[in-house]
Backbone bond lengths (Angstrom), bond angles and torsions (degrees), N, CA, C in turn:
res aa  C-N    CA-C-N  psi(-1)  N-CA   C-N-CA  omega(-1)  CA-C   N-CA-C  phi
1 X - - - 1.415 - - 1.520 109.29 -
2 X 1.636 117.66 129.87 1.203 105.41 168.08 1.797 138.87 -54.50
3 X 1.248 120.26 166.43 1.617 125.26 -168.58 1.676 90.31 -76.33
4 X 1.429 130.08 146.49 1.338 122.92 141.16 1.295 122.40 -79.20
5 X 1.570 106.56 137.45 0.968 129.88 -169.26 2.056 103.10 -50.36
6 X 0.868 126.98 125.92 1.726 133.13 176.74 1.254 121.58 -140.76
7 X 1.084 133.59 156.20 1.282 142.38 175.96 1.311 125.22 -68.99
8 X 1.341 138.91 71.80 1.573 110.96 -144.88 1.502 112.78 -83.37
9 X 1.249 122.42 167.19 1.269 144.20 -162.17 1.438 117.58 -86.83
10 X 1.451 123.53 157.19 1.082 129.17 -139.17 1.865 85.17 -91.82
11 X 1.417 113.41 125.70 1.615 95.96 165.91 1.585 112.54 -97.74
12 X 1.540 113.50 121.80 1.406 115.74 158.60 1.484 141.35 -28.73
13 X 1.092 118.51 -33.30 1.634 156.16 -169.71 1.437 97.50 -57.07
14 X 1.533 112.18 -76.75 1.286 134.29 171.07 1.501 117.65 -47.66
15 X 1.827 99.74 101.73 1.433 76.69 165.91 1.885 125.09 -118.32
16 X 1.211 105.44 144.58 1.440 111.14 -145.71 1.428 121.37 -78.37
17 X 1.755 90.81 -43.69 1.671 92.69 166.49 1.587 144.87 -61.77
18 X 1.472 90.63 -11.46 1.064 113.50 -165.16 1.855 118.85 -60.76
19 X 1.279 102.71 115.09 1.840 112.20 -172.55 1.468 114.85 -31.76
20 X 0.851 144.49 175.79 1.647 142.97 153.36 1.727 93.99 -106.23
21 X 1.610 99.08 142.94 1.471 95.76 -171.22 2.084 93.22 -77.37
22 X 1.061 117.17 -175.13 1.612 122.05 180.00 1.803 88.60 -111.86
23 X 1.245 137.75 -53.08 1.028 137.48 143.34 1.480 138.18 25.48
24 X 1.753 85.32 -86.40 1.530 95.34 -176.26 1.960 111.49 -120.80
25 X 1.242 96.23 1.61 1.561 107.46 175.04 1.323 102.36 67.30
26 X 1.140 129.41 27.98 1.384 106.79 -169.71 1.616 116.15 -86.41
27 X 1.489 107.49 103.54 1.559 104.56 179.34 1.763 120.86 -93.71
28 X 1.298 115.82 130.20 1.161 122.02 176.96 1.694 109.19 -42.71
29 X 1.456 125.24 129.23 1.127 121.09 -167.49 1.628 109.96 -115.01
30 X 1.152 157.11 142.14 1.203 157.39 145.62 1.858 110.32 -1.07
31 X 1.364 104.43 -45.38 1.491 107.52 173.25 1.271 119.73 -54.28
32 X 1.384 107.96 -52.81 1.610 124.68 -157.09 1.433 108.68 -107.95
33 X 1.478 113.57 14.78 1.694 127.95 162.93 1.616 108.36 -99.37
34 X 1.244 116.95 -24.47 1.287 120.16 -170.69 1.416 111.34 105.38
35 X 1.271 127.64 142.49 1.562 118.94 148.32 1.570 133.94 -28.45
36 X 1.041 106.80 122.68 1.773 89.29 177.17 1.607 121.51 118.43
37 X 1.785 95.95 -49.10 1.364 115.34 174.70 1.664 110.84 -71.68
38 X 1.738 95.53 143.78 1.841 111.35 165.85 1.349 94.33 -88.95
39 X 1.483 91.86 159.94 1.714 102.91 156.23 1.235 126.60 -48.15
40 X 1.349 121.14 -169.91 1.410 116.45 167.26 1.572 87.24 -99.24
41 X 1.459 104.05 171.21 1.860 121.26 172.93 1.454 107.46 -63.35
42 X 1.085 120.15 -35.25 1.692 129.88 -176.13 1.499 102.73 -62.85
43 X 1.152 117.45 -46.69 1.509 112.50 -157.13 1.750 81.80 -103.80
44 X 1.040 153.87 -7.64 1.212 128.17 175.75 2.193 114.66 -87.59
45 X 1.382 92.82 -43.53 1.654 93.82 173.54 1.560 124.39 -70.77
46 X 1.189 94.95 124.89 1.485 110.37 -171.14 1.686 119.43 -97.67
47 X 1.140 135.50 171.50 1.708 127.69 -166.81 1.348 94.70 -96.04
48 X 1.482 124.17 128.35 1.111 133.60 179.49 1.422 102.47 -68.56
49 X 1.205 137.61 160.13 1.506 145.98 150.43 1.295 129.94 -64.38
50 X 1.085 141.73 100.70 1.304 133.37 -162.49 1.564 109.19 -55.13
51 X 1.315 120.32 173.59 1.303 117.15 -170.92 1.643 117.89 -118.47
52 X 1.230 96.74 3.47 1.482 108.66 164.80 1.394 99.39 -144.15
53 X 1.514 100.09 146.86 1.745 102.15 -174.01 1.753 106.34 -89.34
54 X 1.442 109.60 147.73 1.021 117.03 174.41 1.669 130.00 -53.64
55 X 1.159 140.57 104.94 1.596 107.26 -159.60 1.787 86.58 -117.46
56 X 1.131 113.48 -171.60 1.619 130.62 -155.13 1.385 92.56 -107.98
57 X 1.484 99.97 146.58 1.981 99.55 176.74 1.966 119.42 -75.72
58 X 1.548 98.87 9.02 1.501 90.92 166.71 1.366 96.01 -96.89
59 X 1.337 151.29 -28.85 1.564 127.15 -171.08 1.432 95.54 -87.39
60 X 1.512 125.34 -13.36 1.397 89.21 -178.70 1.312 115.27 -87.77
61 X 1.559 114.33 -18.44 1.779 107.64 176.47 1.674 100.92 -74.00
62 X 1.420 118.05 -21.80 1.889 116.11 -177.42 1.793 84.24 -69.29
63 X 0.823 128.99 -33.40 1.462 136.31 -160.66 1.467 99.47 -55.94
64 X 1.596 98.42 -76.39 1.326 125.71 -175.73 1.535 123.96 -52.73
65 X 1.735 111.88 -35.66 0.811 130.99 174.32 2.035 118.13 -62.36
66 X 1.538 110.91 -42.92 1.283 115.61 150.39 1.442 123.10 -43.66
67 X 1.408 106.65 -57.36 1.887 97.87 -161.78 1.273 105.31 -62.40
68 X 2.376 116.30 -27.03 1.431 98.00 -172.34 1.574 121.33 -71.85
69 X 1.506 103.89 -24.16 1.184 127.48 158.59 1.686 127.04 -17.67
70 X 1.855 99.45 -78.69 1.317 113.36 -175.16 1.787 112.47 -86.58
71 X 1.619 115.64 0.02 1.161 135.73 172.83 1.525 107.68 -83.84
72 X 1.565 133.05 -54.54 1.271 115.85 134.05 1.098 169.80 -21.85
73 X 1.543 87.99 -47.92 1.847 88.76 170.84 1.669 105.54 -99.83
74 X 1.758 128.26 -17.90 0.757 89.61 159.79 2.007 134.33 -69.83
75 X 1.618 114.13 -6.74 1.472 110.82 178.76 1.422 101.98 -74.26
76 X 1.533 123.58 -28.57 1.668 117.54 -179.58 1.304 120.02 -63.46
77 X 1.704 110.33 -27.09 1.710 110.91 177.85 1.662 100.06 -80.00
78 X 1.283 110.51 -23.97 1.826 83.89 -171.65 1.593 112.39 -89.68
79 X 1.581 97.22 -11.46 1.617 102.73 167.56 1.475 106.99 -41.20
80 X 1.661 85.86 -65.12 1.981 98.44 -153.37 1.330 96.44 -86.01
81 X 1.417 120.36 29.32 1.787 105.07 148.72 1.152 103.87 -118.54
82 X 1.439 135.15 -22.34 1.033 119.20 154.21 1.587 132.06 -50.44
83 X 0.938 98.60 -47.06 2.120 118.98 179.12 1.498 97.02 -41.43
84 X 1.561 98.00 -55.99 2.033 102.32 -168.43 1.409 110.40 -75.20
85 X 1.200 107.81 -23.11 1.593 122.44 167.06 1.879 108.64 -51.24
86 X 1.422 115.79 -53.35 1.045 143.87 -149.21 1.849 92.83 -88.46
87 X 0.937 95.01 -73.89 1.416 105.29 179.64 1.912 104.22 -59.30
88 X 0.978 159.67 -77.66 1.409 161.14 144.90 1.573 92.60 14.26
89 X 1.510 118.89 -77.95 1.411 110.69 -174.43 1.955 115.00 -64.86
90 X 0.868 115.73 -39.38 1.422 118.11 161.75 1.790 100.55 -33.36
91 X 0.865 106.51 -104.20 1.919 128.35 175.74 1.497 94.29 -5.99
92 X 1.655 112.28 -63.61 1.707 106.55 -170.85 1.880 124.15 -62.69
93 X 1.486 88.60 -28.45 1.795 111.12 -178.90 1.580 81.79 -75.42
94 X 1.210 124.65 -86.95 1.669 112.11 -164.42 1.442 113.98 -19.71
95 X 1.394 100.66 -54.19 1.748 112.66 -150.05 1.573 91.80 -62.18
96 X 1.749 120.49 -48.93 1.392 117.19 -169.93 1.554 119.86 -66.79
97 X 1.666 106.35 -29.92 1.678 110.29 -171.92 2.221 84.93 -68.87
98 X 0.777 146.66 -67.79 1.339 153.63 159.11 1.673 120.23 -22.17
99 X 0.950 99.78 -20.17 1.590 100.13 170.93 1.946 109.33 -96.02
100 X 1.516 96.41 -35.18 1.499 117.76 -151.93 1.915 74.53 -84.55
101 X 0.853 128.50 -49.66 1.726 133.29 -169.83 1.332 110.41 -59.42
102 X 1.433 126.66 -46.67 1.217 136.80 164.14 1.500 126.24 -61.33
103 X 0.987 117.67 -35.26 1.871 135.74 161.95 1.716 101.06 -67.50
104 X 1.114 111.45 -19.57 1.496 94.40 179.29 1.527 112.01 -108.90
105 X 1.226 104.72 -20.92 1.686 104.78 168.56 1.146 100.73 -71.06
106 X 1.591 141.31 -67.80 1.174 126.97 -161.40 1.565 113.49 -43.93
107 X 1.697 105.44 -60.00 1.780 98.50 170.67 1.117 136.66 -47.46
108 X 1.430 122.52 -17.58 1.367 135.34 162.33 1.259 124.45 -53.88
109 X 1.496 109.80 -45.10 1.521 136.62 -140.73 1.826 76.64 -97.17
110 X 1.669 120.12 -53.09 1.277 112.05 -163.08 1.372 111.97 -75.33
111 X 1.449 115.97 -26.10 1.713 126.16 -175.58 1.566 124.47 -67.05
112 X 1.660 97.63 -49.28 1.461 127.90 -172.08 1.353 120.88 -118.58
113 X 1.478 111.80 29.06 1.563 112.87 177.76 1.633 114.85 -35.80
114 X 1.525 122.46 -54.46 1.897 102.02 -176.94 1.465 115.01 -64.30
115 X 1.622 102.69 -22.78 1.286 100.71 -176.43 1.555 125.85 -50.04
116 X 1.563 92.70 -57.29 1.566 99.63 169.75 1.024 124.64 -73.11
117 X 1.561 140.42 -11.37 1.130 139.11 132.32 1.424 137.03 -5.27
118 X 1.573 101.99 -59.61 1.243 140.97 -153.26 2.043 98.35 -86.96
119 X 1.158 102.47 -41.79 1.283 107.11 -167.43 1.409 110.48 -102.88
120 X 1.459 114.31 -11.93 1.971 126.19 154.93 1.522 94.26 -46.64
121 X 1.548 109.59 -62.72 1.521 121.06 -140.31 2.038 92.55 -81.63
122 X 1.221 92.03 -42.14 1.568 86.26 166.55 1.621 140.19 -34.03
123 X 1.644 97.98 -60.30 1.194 135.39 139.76 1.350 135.73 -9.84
124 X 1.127 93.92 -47.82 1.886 114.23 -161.25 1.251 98.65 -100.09
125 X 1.330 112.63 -48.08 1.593 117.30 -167.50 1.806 101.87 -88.95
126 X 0.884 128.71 -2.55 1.819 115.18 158.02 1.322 91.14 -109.86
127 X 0.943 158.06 -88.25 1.720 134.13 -171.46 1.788 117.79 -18.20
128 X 1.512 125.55 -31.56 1.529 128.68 -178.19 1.541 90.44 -75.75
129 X 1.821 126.00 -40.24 1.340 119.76 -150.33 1.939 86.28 -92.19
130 X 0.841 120.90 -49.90 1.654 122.62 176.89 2.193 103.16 -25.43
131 X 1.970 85.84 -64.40 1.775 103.26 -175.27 1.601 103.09 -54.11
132 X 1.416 128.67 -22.81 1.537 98.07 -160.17 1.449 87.38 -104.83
133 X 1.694 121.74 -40.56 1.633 105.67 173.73 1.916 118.94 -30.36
134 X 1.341 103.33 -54.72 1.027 104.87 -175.31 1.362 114.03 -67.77
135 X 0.737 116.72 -64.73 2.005 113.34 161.21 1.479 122.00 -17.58
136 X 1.388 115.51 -62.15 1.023 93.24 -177.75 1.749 132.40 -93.86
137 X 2.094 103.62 12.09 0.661 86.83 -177.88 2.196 103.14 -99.54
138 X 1.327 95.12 16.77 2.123 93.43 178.60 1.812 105.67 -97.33
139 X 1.109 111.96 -23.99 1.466 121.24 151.80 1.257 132.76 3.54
């Protein structure tokens, strides 16, 4: 016939508090507790593992020292695509204000020939009067 199920009783014998020496290891075993008996709480909880490993303060500044690293050069590549970015449209704006400048002199030149004439000779003759003021006054 089966045992009924009971609560069993506290055995005196066992004593519970008792330290484990570091020594001699001696851990209370299932044998030598009796049938029936749990461990104590001491000898059953074990050291959890931390969940990130501890590392040493030279890999973490070698650590640190990488991200400023690859945090740099990646801001130096978007510099210098921006820059060529920057510069590329520059070059095309030059090239067009310079194309668009030249299309308008020629039409000038073909529309208003005395005109521009007029303002060469203009030109020439206060630049000669500018050269001799100054001339004669370093003399």
């Amino acid at each position: 016939m089966a045992e009924p199920l009971t609560k069993q009783r506290f055995d005196p014998q066992i004593d519970v508090n008792k330290p484990i020496s570091p020594s001699t290891g001696n851990v209370p075993s299932a044998a030598t507790q009796g049938k029936g008996h749990e461990t104590p709480p001491a000898q059953r909880i074990h050291p959890v593992p931390s969940v990130r490993p501890r590392k040493e303060p030279k890999s973490k500044v070698a650590e640190i020292a990488v991200n400023i690293q690859q945090s740099t050069s990646a801001a130096y590549d978007k510099v210098a695509v921006r820059t060529s970015d920057v510069v590329a449209r520059s070059r095309e704006k030059t090239a067009d204000l310079l194309r668009r400048a030249g299309h308008r002199a020629r039409y000038i030149v073909d529309e208003y020939p005395l005109h521009v004439i007029g303002v060469v000779g203009g030109a020439a003759f206060v630049a000669g009067v500018l050269l001799r003021v100054w001339r004669s006054s370093h003399e």
